[in-house]
SEVEXTOR-362288 format. One record per atom (N, C-alpha, C, O, CB): x, y, z; atom name; residue in three letters; residue number from 1. Coordinates in Angstrom, 3 decimals. Each point is the difference from the previous one (the first is absolute). Glycine has a CB too. Example, Ala and Ser with C-alpha at 12.3 -4.5 7.8 and 13.67 -1.06 7.14 Angstrom:
[[13.190 -5.690 7.800] N Ala 1] [[-0.890 1.190 0.000] CA Ala 1] [[0.900 1.200 0.000] C Ala 1] [[1.036 -0.019 0.665] O Ala 1] [[-2.928 -1.154 0.581] CB Ala 1] [[1.542 2.223 -1.966] N Ser 2] [[0.820 1.190 0.060] CA Ser 2] [[-0.770 1.090 0.730] C Ser 2] [[0.509 1.108 0.169] O Ser 2] [[0.675 -1.736 -2.314] CB Ser 2] 
//
This chain:
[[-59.420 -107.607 -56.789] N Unk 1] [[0.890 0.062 -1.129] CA Unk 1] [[0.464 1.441 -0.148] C Unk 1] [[-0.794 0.940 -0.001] O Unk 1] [[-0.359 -2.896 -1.143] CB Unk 1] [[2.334 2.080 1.032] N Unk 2] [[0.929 1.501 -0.238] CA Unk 2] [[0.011 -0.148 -1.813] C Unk 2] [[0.438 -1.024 -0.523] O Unk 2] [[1.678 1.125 3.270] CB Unk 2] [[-2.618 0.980 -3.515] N Unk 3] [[0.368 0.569 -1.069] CA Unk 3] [[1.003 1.083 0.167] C Unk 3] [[-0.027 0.582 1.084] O Unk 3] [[-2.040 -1.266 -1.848] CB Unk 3] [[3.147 1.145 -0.311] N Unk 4] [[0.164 1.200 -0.271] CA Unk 4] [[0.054 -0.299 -1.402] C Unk 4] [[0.267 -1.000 -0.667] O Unk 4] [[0.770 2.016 2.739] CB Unk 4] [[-1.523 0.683 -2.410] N Unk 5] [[-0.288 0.380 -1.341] CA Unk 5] [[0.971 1.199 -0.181] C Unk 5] [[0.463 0.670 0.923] O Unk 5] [[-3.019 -1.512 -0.989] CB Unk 5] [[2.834 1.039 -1.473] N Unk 6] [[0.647 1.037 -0.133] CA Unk 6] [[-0.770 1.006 -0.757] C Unk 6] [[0.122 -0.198 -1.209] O Unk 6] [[1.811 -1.108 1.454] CB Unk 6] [[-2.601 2.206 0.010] N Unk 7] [[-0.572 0.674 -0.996] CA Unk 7] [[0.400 1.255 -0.059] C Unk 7] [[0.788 0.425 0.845] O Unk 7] [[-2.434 -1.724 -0.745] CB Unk 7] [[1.127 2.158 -1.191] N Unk 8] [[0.416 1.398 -0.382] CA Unk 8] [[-0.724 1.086 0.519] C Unk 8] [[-1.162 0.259 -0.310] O Unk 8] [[1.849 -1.172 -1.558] CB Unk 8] [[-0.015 1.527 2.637] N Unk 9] [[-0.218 1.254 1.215] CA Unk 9] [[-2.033 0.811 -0.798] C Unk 9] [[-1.033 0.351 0.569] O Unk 9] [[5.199 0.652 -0.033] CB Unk 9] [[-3.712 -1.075 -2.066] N Unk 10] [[-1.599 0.738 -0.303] CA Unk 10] [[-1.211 -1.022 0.206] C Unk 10] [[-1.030 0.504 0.449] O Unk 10] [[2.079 1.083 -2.410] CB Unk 10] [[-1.061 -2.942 1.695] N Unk 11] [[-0.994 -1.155 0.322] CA Unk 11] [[0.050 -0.259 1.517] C Unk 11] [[-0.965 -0.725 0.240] O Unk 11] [[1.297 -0.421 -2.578] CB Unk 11] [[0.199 1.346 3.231] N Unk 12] [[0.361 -0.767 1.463] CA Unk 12] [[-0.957 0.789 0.671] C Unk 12] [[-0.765 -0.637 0.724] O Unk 12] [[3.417 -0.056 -0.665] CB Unk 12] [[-2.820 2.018 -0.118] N Unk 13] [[-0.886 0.972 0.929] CA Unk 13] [[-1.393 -1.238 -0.114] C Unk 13] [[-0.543 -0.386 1.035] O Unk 13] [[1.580 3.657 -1.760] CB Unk 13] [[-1.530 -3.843 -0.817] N Unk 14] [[-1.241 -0.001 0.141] CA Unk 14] [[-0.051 -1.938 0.304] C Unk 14] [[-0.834 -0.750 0.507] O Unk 14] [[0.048 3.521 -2.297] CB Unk 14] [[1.450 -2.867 1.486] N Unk 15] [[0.405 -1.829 0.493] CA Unk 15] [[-0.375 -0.418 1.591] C Unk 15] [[-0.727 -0.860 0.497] O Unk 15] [[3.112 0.947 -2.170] CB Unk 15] [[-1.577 0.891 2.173] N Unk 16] [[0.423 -0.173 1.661] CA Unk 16] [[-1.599 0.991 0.306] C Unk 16] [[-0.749 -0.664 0.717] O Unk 16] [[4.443 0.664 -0.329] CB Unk 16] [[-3.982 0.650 -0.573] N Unk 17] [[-1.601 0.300 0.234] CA Unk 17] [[-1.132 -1.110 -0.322] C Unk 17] [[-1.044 0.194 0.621] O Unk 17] [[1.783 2.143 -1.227] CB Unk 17] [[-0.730 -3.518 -0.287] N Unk 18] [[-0.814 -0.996 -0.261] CA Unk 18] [[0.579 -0.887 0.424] C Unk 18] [[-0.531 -1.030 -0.413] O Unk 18] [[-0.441 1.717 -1.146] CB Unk 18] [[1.995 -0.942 2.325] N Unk 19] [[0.890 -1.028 1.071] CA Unk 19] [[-0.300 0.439 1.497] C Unk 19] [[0.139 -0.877 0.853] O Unk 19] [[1.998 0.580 -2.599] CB Unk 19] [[-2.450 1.296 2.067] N Unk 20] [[-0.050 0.867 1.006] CA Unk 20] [[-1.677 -0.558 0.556] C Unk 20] [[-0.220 -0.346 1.161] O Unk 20] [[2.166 2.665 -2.310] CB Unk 20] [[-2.987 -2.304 0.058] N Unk 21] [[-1.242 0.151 0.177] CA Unk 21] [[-0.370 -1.660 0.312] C Unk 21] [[-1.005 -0.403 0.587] O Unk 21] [[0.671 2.858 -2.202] CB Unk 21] [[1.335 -3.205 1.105] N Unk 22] [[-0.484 -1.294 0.501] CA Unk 22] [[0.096 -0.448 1.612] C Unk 22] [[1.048 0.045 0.643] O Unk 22] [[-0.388 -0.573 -3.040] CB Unk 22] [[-1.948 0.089 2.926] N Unk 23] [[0.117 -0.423 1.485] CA Unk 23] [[1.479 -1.026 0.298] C Unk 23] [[0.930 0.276 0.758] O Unk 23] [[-3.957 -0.195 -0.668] CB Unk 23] [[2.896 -1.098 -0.802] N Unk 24] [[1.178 -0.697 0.227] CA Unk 24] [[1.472 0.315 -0.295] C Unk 24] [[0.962 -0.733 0.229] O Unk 24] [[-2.638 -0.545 -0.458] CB Unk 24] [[1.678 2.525 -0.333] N Unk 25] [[1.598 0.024 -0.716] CA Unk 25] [[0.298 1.277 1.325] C Unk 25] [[-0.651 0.837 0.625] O Unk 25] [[0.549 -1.431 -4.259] CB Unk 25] [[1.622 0.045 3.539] N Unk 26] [[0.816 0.940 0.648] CA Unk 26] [[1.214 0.315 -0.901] C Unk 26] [[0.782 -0.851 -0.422] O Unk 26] [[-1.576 0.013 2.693] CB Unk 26] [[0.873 2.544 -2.585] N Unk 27] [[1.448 0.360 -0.208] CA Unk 27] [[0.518 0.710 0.462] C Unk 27] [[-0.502 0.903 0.670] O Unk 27] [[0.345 -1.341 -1.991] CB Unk 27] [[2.073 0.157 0.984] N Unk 28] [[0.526 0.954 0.344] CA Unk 28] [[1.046 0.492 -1.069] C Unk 28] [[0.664 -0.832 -0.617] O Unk 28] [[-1.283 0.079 2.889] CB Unk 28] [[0.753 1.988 -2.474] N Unk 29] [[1.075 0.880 -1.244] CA Unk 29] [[1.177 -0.603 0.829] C Unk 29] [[-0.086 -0.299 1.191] O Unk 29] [[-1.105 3.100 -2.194] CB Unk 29] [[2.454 -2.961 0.114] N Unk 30] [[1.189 -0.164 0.481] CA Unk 30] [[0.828 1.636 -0.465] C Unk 30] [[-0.550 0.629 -0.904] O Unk 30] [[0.365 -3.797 0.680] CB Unk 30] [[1.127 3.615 0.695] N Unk 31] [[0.842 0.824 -0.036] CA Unk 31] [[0.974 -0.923 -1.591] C Unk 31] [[0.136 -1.196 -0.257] O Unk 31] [[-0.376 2.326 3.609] CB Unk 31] [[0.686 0.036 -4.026] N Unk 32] [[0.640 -0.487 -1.158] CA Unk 32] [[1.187 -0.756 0.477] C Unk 32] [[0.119 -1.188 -0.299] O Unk 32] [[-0.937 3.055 -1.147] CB Unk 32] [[1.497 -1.394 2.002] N Unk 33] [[1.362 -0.852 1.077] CA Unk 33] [[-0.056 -1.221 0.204] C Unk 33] [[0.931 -0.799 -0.105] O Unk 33] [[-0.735 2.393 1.399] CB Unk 33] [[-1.642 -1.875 -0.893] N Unk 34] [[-0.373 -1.372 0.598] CA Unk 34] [[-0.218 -1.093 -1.481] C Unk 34] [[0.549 -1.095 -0.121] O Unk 34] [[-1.989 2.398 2.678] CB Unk 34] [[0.519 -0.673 -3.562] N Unk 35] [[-0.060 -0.531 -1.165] CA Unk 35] [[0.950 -0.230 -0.476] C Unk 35] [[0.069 -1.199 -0.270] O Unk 35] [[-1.559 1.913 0.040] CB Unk 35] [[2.609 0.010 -0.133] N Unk 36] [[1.249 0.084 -0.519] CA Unk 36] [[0.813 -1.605 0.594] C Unk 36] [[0.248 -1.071 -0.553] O Unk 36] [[-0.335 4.271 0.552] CB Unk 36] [[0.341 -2.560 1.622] N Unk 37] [[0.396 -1.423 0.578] CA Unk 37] [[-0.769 -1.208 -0.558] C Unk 37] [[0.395 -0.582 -1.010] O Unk 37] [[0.145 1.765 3.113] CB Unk 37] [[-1.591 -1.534 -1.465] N Unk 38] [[-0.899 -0.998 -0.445] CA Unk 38] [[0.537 -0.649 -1.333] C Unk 38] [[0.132 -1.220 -0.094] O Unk 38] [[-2.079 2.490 1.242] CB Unk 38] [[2.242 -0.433 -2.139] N Unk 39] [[0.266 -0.357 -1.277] CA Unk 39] [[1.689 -0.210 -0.346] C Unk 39] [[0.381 -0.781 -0.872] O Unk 39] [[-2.747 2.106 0.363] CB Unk 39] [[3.168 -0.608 1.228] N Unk 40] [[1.224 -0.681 -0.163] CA Unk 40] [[0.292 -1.241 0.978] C Unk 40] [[1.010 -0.666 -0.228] O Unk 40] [[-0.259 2.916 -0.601] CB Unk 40] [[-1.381 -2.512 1.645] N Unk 41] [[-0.204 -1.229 0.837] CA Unk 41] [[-0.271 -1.368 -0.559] C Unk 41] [[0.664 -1.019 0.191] O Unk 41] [[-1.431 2.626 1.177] CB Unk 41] [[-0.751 -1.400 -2.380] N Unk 42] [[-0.466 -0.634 -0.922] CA Unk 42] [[1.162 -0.467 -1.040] C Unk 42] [[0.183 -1.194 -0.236] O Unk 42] [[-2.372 2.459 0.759] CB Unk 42] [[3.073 -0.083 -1.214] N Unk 43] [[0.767 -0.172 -0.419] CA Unk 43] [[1.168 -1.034 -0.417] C Unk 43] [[0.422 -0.737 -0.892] O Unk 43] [[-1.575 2.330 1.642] CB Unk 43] [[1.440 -0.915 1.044] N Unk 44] [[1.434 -1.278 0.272] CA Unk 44] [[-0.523 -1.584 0.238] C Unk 44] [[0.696 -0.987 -0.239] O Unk 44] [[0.852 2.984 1.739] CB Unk 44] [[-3.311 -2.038 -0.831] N Unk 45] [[-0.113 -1.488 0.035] CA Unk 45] [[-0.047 -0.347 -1.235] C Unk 45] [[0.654 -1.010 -0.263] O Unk 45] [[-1.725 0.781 2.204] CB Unk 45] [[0.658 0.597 -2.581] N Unk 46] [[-0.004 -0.285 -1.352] CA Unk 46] [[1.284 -0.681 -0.940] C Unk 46] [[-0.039 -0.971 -0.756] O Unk 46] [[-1.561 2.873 1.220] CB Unk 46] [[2.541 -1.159 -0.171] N Unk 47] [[1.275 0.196 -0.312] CA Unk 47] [[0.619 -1.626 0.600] C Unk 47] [[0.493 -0.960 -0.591] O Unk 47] [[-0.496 4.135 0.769] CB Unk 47] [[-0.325 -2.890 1.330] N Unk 48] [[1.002 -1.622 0.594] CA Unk 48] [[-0.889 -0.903 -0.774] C Unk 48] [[0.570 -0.463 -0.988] O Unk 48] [[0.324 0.789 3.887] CB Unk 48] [[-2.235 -0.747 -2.727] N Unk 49] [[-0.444 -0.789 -0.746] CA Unk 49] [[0.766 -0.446 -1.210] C Unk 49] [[0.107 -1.222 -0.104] O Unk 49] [[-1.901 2.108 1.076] CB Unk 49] [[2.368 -0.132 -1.938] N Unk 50] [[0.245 -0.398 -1.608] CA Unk 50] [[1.331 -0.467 0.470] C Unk 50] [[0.454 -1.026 -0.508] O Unk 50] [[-1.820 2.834 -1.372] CB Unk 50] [[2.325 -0.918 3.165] N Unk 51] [[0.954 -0.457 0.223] CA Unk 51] [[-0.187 -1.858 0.549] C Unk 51] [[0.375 -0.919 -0.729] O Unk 51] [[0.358 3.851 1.094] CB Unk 51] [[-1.223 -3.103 0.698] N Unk 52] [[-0.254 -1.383 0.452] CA Unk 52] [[-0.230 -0.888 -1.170] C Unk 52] [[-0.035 -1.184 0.334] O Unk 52] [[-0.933 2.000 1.780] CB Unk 52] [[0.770 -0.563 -3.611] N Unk 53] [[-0.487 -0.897 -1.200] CA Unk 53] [[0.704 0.216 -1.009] C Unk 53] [[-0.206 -0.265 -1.184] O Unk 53] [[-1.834 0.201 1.750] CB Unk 53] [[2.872 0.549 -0.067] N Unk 54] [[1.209 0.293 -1.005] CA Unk 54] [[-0.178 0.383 -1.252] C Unk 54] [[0.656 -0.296 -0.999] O Unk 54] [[0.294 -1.114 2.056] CB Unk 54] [[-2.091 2.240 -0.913] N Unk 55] [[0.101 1.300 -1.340] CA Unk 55] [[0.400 1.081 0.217] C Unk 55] [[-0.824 0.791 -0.459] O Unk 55] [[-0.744 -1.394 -0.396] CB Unk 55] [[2.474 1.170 1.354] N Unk 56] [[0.464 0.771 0.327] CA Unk 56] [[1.193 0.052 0.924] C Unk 56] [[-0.022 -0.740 0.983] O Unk 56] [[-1.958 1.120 -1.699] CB Unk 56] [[3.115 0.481 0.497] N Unk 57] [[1.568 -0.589 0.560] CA Unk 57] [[-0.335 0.988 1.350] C Unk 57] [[-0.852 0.889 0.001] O Unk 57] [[3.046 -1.404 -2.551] CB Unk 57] [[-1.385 0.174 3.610] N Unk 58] [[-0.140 1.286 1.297] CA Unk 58] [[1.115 0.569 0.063] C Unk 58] [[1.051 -0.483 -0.421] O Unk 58] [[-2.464 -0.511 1.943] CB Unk 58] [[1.257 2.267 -0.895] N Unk 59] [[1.502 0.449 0.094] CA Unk 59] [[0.265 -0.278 1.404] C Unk 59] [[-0.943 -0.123 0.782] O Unk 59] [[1.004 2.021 -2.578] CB Unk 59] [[1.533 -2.043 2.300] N Unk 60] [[0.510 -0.092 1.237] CA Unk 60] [[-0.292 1.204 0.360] C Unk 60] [[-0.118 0.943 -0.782] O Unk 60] [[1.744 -2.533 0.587] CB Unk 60] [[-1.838 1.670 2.088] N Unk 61] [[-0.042 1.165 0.444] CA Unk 61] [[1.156 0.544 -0.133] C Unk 61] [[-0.137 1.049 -0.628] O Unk 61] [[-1.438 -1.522 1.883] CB Unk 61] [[2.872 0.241 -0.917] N Unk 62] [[1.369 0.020 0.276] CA Unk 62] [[-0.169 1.464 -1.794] C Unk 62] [[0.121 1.205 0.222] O Unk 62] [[1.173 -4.853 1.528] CB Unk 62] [[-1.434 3.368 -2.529] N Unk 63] [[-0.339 0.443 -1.598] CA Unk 63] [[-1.114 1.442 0.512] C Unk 63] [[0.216 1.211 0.064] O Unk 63] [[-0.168 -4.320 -1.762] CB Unk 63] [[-0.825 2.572 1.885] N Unk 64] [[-1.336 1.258 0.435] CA Unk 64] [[1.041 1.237 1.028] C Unk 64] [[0.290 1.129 -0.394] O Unk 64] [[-3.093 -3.385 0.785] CB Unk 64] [[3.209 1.659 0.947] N Unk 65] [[0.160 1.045 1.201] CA Unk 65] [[1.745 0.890 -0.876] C Unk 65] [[0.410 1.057 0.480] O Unk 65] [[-1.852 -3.138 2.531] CB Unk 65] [[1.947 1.627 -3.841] N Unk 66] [[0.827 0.554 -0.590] CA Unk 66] [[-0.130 0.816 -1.022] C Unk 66] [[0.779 0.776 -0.554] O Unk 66] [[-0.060 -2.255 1.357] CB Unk 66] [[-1.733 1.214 -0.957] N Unk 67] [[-0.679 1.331 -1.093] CA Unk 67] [[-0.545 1.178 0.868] C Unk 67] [[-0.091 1.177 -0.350] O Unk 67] [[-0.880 -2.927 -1.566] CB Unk 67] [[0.700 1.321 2.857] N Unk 68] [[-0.534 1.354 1.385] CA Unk 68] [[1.410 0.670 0.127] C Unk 68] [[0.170 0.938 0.780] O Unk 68] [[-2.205 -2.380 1.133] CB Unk 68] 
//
């Protein structure tokens, strides 16, 4: 099983040291970039979901690449 957690840079030193000490656990720190992604990823599935159930309207791409 994959967890991620988000915790705050002053609690994490001592977390990932009592995660560290367990025989069975393995971790690894992600780079903030990667978290960041991860979470706007999360995001957008999120997002089509409400779209596919029609709580939520979508925009055309044709609308989006014209705002670029």
């Amino acid at each position: 099983m994959k967890v991620l957690l988000d915790i705050e840079n002053d609690n994490a030193v001592h977390l990932m040291e009592v995660l560290k000490s367990l025989p069975y656990m393995k971790t690894t720190t992600l780079p903030d970039e990667k978290a960041l992604l991860i979470a706007e990823v999360k995001e957008a599935v999120e997002n089509l979901k409400l779209v596919r159930q029609g709580k939520i309207k979508a925009r055309p791409a044709k609308d989006l690449l014209n705002e670029l």
